[in-house]
C-alpha positions as CSV (number, residue, x, y, z in Angstrom):
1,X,34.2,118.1,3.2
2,X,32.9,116.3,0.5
3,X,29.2,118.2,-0.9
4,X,27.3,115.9,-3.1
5,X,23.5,116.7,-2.0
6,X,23.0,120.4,-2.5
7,X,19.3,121.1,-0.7
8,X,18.4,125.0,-2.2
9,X,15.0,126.4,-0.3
10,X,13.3,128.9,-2.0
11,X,13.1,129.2,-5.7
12,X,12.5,132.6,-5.6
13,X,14.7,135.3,-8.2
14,X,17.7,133.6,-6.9
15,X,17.2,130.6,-5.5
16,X,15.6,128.8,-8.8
17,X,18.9,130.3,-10.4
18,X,21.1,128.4,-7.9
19,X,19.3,125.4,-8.1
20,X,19.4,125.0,-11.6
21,X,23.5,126.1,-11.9
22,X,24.1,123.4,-9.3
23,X,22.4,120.9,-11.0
24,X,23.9,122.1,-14.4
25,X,27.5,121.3,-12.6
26,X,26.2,117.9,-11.6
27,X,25.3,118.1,-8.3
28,X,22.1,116.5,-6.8
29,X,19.6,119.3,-6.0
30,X,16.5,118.9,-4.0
31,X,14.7,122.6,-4.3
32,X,12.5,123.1,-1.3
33,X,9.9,125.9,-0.9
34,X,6.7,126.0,0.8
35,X,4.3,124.6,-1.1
36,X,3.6,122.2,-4.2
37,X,2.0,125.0,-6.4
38,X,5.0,127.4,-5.5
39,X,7.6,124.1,-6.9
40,X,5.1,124.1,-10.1
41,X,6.2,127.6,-10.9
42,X,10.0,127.2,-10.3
43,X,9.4,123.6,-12.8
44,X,7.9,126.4,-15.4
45,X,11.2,128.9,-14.7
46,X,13.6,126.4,-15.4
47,X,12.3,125.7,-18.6
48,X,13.1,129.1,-19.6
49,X,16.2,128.9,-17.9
50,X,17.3,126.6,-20.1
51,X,16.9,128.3,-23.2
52,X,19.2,131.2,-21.7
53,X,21.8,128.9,-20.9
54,X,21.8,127.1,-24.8
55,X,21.7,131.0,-25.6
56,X,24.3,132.5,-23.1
57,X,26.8,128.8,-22.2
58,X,25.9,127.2,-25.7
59,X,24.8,123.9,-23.5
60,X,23.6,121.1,-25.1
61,X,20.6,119.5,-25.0
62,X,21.9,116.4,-23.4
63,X,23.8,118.6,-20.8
64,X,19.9,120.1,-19.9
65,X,18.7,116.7,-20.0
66,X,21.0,115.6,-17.4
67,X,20.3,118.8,-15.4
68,X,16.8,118.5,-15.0
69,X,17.5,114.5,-14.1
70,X,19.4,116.3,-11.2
71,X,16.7,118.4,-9.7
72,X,14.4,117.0,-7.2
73,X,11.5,118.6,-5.5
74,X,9.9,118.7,-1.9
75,X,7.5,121.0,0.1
76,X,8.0,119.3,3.5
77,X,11.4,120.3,4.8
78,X,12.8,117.2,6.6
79,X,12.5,115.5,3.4
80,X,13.9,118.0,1.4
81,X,17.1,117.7,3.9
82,X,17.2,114.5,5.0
83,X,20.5,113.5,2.6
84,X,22.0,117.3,2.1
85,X,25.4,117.5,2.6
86,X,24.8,121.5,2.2
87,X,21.7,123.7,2.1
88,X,21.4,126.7,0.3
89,X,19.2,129.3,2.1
90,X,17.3,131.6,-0.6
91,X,14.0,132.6,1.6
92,X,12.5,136.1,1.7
93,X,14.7,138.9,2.9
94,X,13.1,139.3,6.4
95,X,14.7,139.0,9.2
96,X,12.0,136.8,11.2
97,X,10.9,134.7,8.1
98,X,14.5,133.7,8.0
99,X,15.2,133.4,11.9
100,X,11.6,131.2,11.9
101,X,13.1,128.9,9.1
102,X,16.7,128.4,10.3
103,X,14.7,127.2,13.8
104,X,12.6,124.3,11.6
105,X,16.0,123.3,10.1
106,X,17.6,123.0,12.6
107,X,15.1,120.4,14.3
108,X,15.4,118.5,11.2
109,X,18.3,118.6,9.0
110,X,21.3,116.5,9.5
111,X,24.4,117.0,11.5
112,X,26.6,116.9,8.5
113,X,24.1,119.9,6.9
114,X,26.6,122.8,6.1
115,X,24.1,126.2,5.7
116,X,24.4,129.4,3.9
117,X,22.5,132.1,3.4
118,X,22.0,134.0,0.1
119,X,21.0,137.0,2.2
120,X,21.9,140.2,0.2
121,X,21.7,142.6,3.4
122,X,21.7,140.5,6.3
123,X,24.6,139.4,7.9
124,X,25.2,135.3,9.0
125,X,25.7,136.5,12.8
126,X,22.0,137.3,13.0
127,X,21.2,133.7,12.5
128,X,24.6,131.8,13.5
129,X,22.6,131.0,16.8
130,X,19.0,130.0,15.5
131,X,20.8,127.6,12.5
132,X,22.1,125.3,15.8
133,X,25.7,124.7,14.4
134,X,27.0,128.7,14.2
135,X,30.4,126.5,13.0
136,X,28.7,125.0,10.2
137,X,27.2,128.4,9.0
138,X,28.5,131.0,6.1
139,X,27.2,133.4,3.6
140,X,27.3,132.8,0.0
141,X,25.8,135.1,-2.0
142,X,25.8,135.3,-5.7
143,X,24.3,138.2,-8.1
144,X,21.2,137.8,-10.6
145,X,21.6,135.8,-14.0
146,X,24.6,133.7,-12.3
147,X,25.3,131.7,-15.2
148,X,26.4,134.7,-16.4
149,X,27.6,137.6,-13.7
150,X,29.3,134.1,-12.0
151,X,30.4,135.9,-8.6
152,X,30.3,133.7,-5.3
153,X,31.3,135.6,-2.5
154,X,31.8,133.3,0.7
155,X,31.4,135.5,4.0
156,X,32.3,134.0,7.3
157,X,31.0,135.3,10.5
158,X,33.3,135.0,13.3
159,X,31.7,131.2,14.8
160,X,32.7,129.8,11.7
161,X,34.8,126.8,10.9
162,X,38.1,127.6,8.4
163,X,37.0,123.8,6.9
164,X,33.3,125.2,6.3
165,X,35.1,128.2,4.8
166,X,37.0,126.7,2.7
167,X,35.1,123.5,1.8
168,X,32.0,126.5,0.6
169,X,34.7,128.2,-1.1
170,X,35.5,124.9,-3.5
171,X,31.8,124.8,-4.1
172,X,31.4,127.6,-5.0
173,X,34.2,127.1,-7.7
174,X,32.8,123.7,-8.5
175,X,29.1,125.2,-9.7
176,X,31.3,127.7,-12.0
177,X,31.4,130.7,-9.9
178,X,34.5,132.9,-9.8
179,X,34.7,132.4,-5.6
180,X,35.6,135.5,-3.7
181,X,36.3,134.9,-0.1
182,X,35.2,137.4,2.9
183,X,37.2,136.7,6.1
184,X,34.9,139.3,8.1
185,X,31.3,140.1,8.2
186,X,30.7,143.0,6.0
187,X,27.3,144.2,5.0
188,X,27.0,144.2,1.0
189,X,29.8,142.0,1.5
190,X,32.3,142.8,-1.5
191,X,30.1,144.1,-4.9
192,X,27.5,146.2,-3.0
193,X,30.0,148.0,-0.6
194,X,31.7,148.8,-3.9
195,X,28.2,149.5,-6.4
196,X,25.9,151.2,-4.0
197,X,28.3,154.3,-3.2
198,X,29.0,154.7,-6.8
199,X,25.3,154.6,-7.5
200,X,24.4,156.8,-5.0
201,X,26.6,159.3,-6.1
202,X,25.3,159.8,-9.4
203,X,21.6,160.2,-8.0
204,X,23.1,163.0,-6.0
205,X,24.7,165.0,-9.2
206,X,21.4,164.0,-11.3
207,X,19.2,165.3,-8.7
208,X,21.5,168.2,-7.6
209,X,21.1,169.5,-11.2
210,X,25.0,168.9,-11.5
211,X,24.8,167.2,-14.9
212,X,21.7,165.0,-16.9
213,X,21.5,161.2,-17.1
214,X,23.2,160.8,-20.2
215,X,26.5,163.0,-19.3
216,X,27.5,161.2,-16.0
217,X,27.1,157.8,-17.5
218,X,29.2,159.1,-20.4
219,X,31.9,160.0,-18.3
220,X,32.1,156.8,-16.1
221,X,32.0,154.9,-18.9
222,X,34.4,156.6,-20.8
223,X,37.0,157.2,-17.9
224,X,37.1,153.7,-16.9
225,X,36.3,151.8,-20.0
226,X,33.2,150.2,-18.0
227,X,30.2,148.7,-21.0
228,X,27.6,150.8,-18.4
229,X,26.9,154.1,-16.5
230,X,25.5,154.1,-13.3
231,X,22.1,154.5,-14.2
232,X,22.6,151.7,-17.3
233,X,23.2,149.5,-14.0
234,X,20.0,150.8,-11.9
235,X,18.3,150.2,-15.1
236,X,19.4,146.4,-14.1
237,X,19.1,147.2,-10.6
238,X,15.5,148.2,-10.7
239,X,14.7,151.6,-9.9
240,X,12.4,150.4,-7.2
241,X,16.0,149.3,-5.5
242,X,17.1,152.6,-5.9
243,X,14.1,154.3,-4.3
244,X,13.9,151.7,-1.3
245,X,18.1,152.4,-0.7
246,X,17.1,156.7,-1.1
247,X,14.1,156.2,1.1
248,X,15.8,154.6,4.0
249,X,18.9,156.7,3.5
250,X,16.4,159.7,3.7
251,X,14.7,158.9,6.8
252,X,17.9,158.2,8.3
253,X,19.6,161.6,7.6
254,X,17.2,163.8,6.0
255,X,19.4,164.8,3.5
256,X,17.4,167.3,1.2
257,X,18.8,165.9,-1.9
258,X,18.0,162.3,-0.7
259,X,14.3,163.5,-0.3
260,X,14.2,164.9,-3.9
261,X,15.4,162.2,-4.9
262,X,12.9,159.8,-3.2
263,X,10.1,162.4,-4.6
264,X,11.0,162.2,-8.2
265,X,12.0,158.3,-8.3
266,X,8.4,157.8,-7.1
267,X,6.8,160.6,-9.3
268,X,8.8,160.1,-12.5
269,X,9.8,156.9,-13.0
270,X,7.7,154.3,-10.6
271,X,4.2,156.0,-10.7
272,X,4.5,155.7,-14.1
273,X,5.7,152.2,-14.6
274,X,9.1,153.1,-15.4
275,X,10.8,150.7,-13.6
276,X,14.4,149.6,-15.5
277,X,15.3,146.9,-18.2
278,X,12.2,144.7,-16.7
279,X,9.3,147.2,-17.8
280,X,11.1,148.1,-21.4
281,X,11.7,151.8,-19.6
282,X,13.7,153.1,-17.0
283,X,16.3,155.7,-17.2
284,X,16.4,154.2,-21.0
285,X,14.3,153.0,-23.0
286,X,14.8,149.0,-23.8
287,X,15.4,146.9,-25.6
288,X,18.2,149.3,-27.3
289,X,19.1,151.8,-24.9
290,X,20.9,154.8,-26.2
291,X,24.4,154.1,-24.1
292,X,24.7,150.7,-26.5
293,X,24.6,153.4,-29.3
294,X,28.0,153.1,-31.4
295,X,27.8,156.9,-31.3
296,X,26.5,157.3,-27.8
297,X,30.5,157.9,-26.7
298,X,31.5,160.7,-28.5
């Protein structure tokens, strides 16, 4: 399979970031979302976009020139598909917004149309039948600032074709992403299964009175060498991520440490607009937390 037309709908956190790396890697990109005042503010984002990548990639201002000849905009979905050799799903994280869109696509796109979905939590078998072509179906899910943190990890669900597999894989390659292929459905596919465990431990001895902030990210990042702690990376994160994941893991087991927790994320850090790296203050204060310290290691 040959992808030349790359379709992206939703130009949300992630999907303007996809649509722009795609078209940075000279692909054609149409970026669909619902309405022509929502496209305006994704034309706005990639401006800025640009500027990180001359920062970050050292592009040229040709190589942005020809990037923004490559992206193409469209609020009526049949148009925004009608060529697409492969649409990029980037749509809210809800389970019937998602089920609701993959119905209209599938009435209009393309047989040719490869899908995936950028879902972070939900897996492709929840959608393989609604999408119309379960064989032409996949997950491909990158993580934020992707011109940067370049992961593209490809998760099949069991209806799904090894060419789609593989063809996504090469795509994934082609817009610069380091691909990691999943050859079973696995929620938080690869770097979540991995990240949230780790980060959830070190809530636990923070909030068990075990150790302070600083300490435990001191000792992961001097044990393994990593530039971050675990609470540098729910900085990141967002600590309104790490109250949603301790809330729901809360109600599920009522865990009296995962209810502290939830009670003093709320209280101590999103009440008061402590929110991570986003807000200037999380767990550290920004932009020059004290982990970048040169003496913050010893």
């Amino acid at each position: 399979m040959d992808f030349k037309n790359i379709t992206v709908a939703g130009s949300g956190v992630l999907g303007y970031q996809i649509a722009f790396q795609t078209a940075y890697h000279g692909f054609k990109v149409t970026v669909y979302d619902i309405n022509d005042d929502v496209l305006e503010k994704a034309k706005k984002k990639f401006t800025v976009l640009s500027e990180a990548y001359q920062h970050d990639l050292n592009a040229t201002q040709e190589q942005l020139d020809i990037t923004f000849k490559n992206l193409s905009y469209s609020s009526d979905l049949a148009t925004a598909v009608k060529d697409a050799d492969l649409l990029i799903e980037a749509v809210p994280e809800d389970p019937a917004i998602k089920t609701e869109f993959y119905h209209q696509l599938a009435r209009v796109a393309p047989e040719k149309t490869v899908f995936a979905t950028n879902s972070s939590t939900l897996l492709p078998s929840e959608f393989a039948e609604a999408t119309g072509r379960p064989e032409k179906f996949v997950a491909l899910h990158f993580a934020n600032e992707i011109w940067k943190h370049n992961t593209g990890e490809v998760m099949r669900h069991s209806g799904t074709s090894q060419e789609v597999f593989d063809s996504v894989i090469q795509f994934a390659k082609a817009i610069g992403m380091v691909a990691l292929p999943i050859h079973k459905e696995q929620p938080g596919y690869i770097v979540n299964s991995l990240l949230v465990p780790l980060l959830g431990a070190a809530v636990n001895l923070w909030i068990d009175e075990v150790s302070d902030i600083e300490t435990i990210d001191k000792t992961w990042m001097v044990a393994t060498g990593a530039p971050t702690g675990p609470f540098g990376i729910l900085d990141v994160v967002g600590i309104t991520t790490a109250y949603n994941i301790n809330k729901m893991e809360a109600e599920e087991t009522q865990d009296p440490l995962k209810i502290k927790a939830v009670e003093k994320l709320k209280t101590e850090y999103i009440d008061q607009g402590k929110l991570g790296v986003l807000s200037g203050e999380g767990f550290y204060k920004y932009p020059n937390p004290a982990y970048q310290d040169k003496d913050f290691l010893k």
